[in-house]
C-alpha positions as CSV (number, residue, x, y, z in Angstrom):
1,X,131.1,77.0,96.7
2,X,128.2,78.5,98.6
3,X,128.6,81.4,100.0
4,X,128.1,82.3,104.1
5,X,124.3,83.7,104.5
6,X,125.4,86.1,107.4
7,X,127.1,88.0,104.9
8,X,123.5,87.9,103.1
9,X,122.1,89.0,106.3
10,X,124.8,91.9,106.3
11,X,124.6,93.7,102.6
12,X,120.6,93.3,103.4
13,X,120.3,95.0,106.4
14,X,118.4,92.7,108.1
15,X,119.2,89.4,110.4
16,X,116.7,87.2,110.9
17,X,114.9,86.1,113.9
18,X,113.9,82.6,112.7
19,X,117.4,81.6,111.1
20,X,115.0,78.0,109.5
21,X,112.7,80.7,107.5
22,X,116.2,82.3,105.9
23,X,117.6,79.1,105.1
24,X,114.5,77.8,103.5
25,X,113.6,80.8,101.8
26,X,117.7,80.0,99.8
27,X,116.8,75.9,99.6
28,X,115.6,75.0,96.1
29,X,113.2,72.8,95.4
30,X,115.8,70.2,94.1
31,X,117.3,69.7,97.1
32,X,113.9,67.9,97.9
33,X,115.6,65.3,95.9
34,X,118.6,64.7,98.3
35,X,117.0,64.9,101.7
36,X,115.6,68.6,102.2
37,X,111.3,67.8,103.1
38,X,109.0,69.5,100.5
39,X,108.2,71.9,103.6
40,X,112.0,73.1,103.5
41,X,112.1,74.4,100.2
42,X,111.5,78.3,99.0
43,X,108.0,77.3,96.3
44,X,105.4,78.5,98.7
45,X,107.6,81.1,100.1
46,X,107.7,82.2,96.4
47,X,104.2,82.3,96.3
48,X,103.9,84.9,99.2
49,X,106.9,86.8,98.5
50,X,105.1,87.3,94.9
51,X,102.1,88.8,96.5
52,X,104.0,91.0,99.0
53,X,106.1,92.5,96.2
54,X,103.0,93.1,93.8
55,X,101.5,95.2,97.0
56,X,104.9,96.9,97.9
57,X,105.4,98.1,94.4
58,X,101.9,99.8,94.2
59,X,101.8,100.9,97.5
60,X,105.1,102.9,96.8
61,X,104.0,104.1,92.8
62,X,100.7,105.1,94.1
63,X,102.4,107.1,97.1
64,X,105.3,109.0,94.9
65,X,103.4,110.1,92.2
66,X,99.8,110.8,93.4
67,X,99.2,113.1,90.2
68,X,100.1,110.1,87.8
69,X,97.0,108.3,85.5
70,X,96.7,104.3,86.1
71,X,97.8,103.1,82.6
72,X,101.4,104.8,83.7
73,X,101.6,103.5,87.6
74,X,100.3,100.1,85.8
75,X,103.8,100.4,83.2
76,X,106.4,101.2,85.9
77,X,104.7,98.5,88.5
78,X,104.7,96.1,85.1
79,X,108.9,96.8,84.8
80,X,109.4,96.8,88.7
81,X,108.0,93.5,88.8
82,X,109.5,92.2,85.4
83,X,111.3,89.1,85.6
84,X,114.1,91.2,84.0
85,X,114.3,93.7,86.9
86,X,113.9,91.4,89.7
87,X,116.7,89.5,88.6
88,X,118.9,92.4,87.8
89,X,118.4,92.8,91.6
90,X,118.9,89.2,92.5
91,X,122.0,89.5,90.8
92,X,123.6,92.8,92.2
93,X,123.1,90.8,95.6
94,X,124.9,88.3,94.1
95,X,121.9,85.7,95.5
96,X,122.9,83.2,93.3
97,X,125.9,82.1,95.6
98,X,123.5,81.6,98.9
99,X,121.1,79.0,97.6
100,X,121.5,75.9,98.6
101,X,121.2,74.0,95.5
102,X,120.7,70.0,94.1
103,X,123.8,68.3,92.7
104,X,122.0,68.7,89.1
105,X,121.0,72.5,89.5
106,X,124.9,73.1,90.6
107,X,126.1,71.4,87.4
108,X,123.9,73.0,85.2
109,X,124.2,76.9,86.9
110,X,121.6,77.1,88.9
111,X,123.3,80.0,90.7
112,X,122.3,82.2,87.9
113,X,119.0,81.0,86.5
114,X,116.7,83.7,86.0
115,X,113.8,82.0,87.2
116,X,115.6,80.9,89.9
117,X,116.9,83.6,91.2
118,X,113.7,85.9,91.1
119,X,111.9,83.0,92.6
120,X,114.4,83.1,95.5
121,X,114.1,86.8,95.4
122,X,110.7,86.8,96.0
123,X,111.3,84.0,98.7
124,X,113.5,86.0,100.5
125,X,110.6,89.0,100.7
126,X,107.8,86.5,102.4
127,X,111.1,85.3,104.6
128,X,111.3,89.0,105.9
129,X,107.4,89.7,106.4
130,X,106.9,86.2,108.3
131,X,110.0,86.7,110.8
132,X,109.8,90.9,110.9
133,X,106.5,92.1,109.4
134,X,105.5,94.2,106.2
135,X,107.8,97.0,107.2
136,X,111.2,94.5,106.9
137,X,109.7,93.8,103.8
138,X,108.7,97.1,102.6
139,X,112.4,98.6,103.6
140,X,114.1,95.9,101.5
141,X,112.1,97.0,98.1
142,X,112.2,100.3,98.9
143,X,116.1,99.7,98.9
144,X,116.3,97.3,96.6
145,X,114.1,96.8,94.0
146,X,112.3,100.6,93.9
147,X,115.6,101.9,92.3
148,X,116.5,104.0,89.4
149,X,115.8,107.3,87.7
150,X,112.3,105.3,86.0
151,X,111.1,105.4,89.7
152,X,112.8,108.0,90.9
153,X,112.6,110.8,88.4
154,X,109.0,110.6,87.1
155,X,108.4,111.1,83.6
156,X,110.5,113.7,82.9
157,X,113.3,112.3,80.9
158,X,112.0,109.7,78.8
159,X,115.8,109.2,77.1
160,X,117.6,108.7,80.2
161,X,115.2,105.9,81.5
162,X,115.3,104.6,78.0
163,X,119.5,104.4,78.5
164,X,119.5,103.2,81.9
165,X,116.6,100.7,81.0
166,X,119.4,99.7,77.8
167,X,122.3,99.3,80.4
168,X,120.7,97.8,82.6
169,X,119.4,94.6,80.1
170,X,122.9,94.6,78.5
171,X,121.4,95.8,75.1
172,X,123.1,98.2,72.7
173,X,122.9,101.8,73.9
174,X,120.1,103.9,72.6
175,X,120.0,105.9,68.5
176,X,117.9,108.7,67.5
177,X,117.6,109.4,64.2
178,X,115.3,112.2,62.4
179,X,113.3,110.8,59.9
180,X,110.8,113.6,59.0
181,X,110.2,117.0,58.6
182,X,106.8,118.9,57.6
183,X,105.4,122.2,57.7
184,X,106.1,125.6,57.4
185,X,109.9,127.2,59.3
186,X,107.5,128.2,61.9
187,X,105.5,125.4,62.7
188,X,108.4,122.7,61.9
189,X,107.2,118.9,63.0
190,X,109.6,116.8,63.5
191,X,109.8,112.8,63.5
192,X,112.6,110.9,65.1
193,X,113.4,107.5,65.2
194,X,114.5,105.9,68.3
195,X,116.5,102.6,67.9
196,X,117.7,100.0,70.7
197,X,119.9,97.1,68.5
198,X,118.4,95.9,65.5
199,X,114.9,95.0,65.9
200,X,113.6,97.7,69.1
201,X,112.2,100.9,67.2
202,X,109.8,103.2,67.7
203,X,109.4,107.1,66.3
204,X,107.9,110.0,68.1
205,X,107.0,113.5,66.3
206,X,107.4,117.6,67.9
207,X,107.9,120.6,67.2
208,X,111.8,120.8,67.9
209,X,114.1,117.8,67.4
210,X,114.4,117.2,70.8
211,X,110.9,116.8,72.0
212,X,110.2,114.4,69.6
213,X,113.0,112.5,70.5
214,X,111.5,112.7,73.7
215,X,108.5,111.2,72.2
216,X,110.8,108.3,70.3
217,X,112.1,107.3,73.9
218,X,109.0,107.5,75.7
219,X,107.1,105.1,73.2
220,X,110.2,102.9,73.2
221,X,110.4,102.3,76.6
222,X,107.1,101.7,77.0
223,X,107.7,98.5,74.5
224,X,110.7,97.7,76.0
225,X,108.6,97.4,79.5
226,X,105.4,95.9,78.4
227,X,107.8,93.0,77.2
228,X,109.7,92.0,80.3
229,X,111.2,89.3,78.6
230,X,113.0,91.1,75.7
């Protein structure tokens, strides 16, 4: 059973002006098939959101850490607007049980489609910027999507982005493992293996145990992130 949009309207913070953009911005393309016009369904509204989210993302990254290089705005923006994150945010909104769906995508669970549910995600961001302007927008990302200790805490503790990054994927918490020692007691290096389930490794060295598990996490999370789809 769908659920009532106002209460959408409510845990977002924002009612809308132009109550046809809201609806169409929840309307999937399969209900094209049972009387909704292709001008009533979210795919262009998609296509905007997409391009409003992209800016958001690095508009915010490039305004919080000012001191950080490209290649590690590019990583965080590259998780931010991951298919993974966007619909672990879908989800915590619970979006799935506004859209008004086809009689096949109901059957088959559309409500919780990835694709769909980012799709409507992104929907829902053009929705806000065509009935209130970039700053609707920019509030809801900065509430919603720009979340978390990976955006929020810098670089500083590679292992608890790595954890929350685990938690929040539903994979197997994080392992770290020392595989290596070399060198004289006072110039000790140190390898460590991080591990994230079976197949996610990656090792990082220093001079105490803990930086290079520092290291570990840090290079794992960056292969976690540069594969959204993981």
């Amino acid at each position: 059973m769908r659920s009532d949009p106002e209460t959408l309207e409510t845990a977002i913070g924002h009612h809308f002006q132009d109550p046809a953009i809201f609806r169409r911005a929840l309307t999937h393309r399969s209900r094209a098939f049972e009387g909704a016009s292709p001008e009533q369904h979210n795919e262009q509204l998609e296509f905007l959101g997409d391009a409003i989210l992209g800016f958001l993302i690095s508009e915010a990254l490039y305004r919080r850490f000012p001191d950080q290089p490209e290649g590690r705005l590019s990583k965080l923006k590259a998780h931010l607007a991951s298919s993974a994150h966007l619909y672990e945010t879908a989800h915590a909104l619970g979006l799935g049980s506004y859209l008004e769906l086809g009689r096949g995508e109901e059957l088959t669970g559309g409500r919780d489609k990835r694709s769909l549910l980012v799709n409507a995600l992104e929907a829902l961001i053009a929705a806000m910027y065509l009935d209130s302007g970039i700053d609707a927008a920019r509030d809801f990302v900065e509430r919603f999507v720009l979340s978390g200790p990976m955006v929020e805490g810098g670089s500083s503790d590679s292992k608890g982005r790595l954890q929350e990054l685990a938690q929040a994927r539903g994979l197997p918490q994080p392992r770290y493992m020392v595989i290596g020692e070399k060198g004289p007691a006072h110039a000790r290096v140190f390898t460590v293996q991080a591990r994230v389930g079976l197949e996610r490794t990656a090792e990082g060295r220093g001079t105490s145990k803990k930086s290079a598990s520092q290291e570990a996490a840090r290079a794992l999370l960056q292969q976690i992130t540069e594969d959204p789809e993981a």
